[in-house]
N, C-alpha and C positions, 0 to 999 in steps of 0.2 A: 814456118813453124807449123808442124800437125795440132792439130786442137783433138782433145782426146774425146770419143766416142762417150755421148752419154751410156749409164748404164738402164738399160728398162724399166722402166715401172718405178722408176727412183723419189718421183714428185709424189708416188702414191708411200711408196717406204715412208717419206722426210714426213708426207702429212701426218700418217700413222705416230711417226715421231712422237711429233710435238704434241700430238693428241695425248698421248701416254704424260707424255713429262709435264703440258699444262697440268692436267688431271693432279698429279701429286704434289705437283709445286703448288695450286690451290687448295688442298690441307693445310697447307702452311700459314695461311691467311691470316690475318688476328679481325680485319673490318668486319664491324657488327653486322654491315649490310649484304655482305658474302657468307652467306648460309654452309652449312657442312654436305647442304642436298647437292649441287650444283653440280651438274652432269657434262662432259665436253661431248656433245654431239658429234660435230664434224670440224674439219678444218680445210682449206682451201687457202694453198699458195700461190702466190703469185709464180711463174715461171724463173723471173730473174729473180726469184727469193729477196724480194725487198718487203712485202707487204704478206700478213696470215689474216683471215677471215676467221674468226673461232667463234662457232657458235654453241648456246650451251642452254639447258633448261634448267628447270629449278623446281623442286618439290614443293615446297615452302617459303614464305617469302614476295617481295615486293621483285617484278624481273626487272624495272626502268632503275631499280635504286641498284639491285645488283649487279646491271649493267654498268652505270659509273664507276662504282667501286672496281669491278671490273679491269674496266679499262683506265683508271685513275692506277692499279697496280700492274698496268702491262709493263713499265719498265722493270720494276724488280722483277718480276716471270719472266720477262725475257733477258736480264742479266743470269738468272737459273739455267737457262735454257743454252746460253754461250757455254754454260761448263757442261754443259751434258752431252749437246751436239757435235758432231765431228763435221759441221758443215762450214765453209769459210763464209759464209754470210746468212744471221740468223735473221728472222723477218719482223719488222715492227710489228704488234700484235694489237686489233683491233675487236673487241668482245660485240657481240649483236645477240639478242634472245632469241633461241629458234620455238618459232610456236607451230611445229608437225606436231607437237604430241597431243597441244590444243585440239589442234585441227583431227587432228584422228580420234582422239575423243568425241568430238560433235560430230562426228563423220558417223561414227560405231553406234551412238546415241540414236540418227536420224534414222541409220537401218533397222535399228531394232525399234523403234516406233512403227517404221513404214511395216515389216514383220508383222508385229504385234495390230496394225490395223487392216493388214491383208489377212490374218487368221480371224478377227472377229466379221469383218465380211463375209469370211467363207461362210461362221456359223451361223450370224445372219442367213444367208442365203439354203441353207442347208435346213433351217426353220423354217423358213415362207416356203418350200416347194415340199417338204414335208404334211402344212398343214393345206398346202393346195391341193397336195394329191387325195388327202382323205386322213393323212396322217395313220391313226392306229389298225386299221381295217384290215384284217389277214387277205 
């Protein structure tokens, strides 16, 4: 028996997916602890589509509480996700906080300090050799 040629790029399609359809299907939420901020970052499947890595941020909010609730509701998400998908095996669905937007924030923070302490060096600098040279003197 031929086994039929996967199609290209189809692991990044199915992610996109389920990225989409988590995303809507958590509107749907009524848990106090699942905010309406809640952002689906990325997703990463498994190849044999047994297991989804879904990572997700949050505006507002406790991330360790809205992570359980989370994944306390990956089965109802992932019964949504049977009717939406045309795939014959949909993935257990595991929630994790992704902290890049943390990290890029304190990232954005540290350069615009380091900036901000290179430009008063300069004027420092730009004053001491100022009043070394004689300063006002034509």
């Amino acid at each position: 028996m031929r086994h039929k040629r996967s199609t290209p790029n189809r692991s990044l399609r199915v992610n996109d997916q389920i990225q989409r359809d988590v995303a809507e299907l958590i509107r749907d939420l009524k848990d106090p602890r699942i905010g309406n901020m809640v952002t689906i970052t990325n997703v990463e499947v498994t190849p044999d589509y047994a297991h989804a890595k879904i990572g997700f941020s949050l505006l507002v909010g406790d991330p360790v509480e809205c992570e359980k609730g989370l994944n306390e509701a990956a089965g109802y998400i992932r019964n949504g996700l049977f009717k939406r998908l045309q795939i014959h095996t949909v993935p257990t669905l595991h929630f994790h906080f992704d902290r890049t937007t943390e990290r890029a924030l304190e990232l954005s923070a540290l350069i615009n300090r380091a900036v901000a302490d290179k430009a008063k060096d300069a004027d420092e600098q730009a004053a001491a050799s100022e009043t070394k040279d004689g300063g006002d003197q034509p």
